[in-house]
N, C-alpha and C positions, 0 to 999 in steps of 0.2 A: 504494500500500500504506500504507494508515495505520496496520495494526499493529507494536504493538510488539513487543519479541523476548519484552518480559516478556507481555503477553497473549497471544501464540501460545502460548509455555508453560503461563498459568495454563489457558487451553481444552483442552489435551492433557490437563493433569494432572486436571482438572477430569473430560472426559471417559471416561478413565481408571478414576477413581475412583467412580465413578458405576455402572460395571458389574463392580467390586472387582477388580477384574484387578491393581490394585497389591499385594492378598495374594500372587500367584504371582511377580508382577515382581521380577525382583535383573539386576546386572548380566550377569552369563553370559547366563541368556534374551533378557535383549534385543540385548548385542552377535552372538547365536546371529540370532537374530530382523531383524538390521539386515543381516548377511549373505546369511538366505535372501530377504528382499525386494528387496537389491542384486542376486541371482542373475534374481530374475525381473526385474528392468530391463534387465539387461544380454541377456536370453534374446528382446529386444523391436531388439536390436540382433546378434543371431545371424549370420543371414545377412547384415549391409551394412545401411547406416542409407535405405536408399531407399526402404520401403516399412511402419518403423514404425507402429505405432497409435499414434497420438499422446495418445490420449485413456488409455491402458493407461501408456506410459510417465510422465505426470502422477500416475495413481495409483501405481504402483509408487515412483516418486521420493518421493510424499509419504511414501508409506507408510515408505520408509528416512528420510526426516526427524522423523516422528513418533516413529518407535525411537530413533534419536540423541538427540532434544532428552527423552524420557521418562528415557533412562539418564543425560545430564548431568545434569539434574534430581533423582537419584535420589544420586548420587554427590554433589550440592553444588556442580558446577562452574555455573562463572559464564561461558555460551555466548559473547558478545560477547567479553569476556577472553582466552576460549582460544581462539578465532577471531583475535582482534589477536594473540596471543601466536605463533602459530603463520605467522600470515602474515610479520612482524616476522624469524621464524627461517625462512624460505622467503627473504624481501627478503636477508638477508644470503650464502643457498644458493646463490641464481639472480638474482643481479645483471640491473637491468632494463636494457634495450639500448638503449634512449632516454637 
C-alpha cells in the first residue's frame, strides 16, 4: 500500500465532490449512512462466516470506510490522531498480555 491516509482522503473527497453529493453530506447522513452499510457487512456474516462472498464483504467494508473517512473529513478530525488517540485509550483499557 503506498497510499497515504492523506490521498485516500483527498480521492474520497475529491470523488465526492465531483458528483456534488457534498451539498446533501453533514454529519447525521453519513454516521446514518456508515451504519446502514455496516448493516449490510454484517448481513454477509448472518448465518456463520463459512460461506461469505468475499468479494461483497470488500465492498460493503469499503463502503463503511469511505462514510467514516468523508465524515472525519467533514468535521476537521485528523484520522491518524484519532486512530492513535483512541488506541493509546484502548492500551491503557485492555492491558496487553505479553
Amino acid at each position: 500500500m503506498s497510499d497515504t491516509i492523506k490521498d485516500i482522503v483527498t480521492t474520497i473527497i475529491e470523488f465526492r465532490n465531483d458528483r456534488d453529493w457534498h451539498l446533501s453530506d453533514n454529519p447525521e447522513k453519513l454516521a446514518k449512512s456508515i451504519i446502514i452499510e455496516a448493516a449490510e457487512l454484517l448481513e454477509n456474516f448472518q448465518w456463520g462466516d463459512v460461506s461469505y462472498d468475499e468479494e461483497n464483504v470488500k465492498e460493503e467494508l469499503a463502503d463503511v470506510l469511505i462514510y467514516a473517512i468523508a465524515m472525519a473529513h467533514d468535521l476537521g478530525l485528523n484520522i491518524k490522531e484519532i486512530i492513535h488517540d483512541k488506541l493509546k485509550k484502548n492500551e491503557v483499557k485492555y492491558p496487553s498480555k505479553n
